[in-house]
N, C-alpha and C positions, 0 to 999 in steps of 0.2 A: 898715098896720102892717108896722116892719122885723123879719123875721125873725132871731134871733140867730145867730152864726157859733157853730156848735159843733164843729168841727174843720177844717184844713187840708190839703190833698188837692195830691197830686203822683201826675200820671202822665206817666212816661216811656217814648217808643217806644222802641226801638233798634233798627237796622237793625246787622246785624254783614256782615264779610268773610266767603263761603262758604270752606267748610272749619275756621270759626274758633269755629262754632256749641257745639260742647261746652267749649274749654277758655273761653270766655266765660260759658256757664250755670254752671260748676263755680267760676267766681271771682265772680258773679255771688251765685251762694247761698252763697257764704263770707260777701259782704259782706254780705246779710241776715240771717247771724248776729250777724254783729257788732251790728248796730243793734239788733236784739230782745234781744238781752243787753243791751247798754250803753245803751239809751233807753227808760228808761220813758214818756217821752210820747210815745215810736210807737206806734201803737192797729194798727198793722195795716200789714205788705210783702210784697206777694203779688208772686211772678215769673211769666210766662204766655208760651207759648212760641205761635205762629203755627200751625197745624197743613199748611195749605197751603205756606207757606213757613217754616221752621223757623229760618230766619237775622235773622226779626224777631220782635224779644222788646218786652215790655211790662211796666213795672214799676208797681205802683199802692202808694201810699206815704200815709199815713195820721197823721196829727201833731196834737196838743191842739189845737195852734195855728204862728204863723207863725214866733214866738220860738222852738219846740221845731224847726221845719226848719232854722230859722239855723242854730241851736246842730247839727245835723246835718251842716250843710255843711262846718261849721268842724273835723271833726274830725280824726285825722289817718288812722285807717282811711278815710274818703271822700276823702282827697288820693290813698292809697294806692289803692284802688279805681278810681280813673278813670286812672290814671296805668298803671295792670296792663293795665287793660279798652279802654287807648286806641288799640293798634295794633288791634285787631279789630273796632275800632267802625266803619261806612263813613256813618254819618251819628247824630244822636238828635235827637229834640223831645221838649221837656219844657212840659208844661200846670199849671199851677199853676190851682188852685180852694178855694171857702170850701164847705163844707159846713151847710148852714141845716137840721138835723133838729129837728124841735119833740119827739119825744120823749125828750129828753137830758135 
């Protein structure tokens, strides 16, 4: 038995340029407002900073579904966001996953 997909799951690393680590969390969690205001089918965008290394950050990103990340990507605060956050970025990987929880 196939387990159902009960939500869509983004995590993103980011590795930034040293020195670059605050004014990137500070627009970082601007653009987490924005999405928790403007997307109700965000269930959940947590930011998470490295403790040993402070210059790589982790974004965990939480969506009904695959349509509600679309609709996330496309917007224009996330043109704007990656476009602010792109000179301090020195690299990211991004993991896309389906969440199967039975108790949903």
């Amino acid at each position: 038995m196939e387990l159902p997909v009960t939500a869509f799951i983004v995590h993103v690393e980011i590795r930034v340029k040293i020195g670059t680590e605050k004014q990137f969390l500070r627009r970082a969690q601007e653009h987490r407002k924005n999405v928790l205001s403007n997307e109700p089918k965000c269930r959940c965008f947590d930011i998470s900073v490295e403790e040993s290394a402070p210059q790589n950050f982790r974004l965990y990103e939480v969506y009904d579904d695959l349509e509600a990340f679309k609709n996330h990507l496309a917007t224009e605060y996330m043109a704007q966001y990656r476009a602010d956050s792109e000179p301090w970025v020195k690299d990211r990987k991004i993991t896309k996953a389906s969440l199967h929880n039975i108790d949903q």
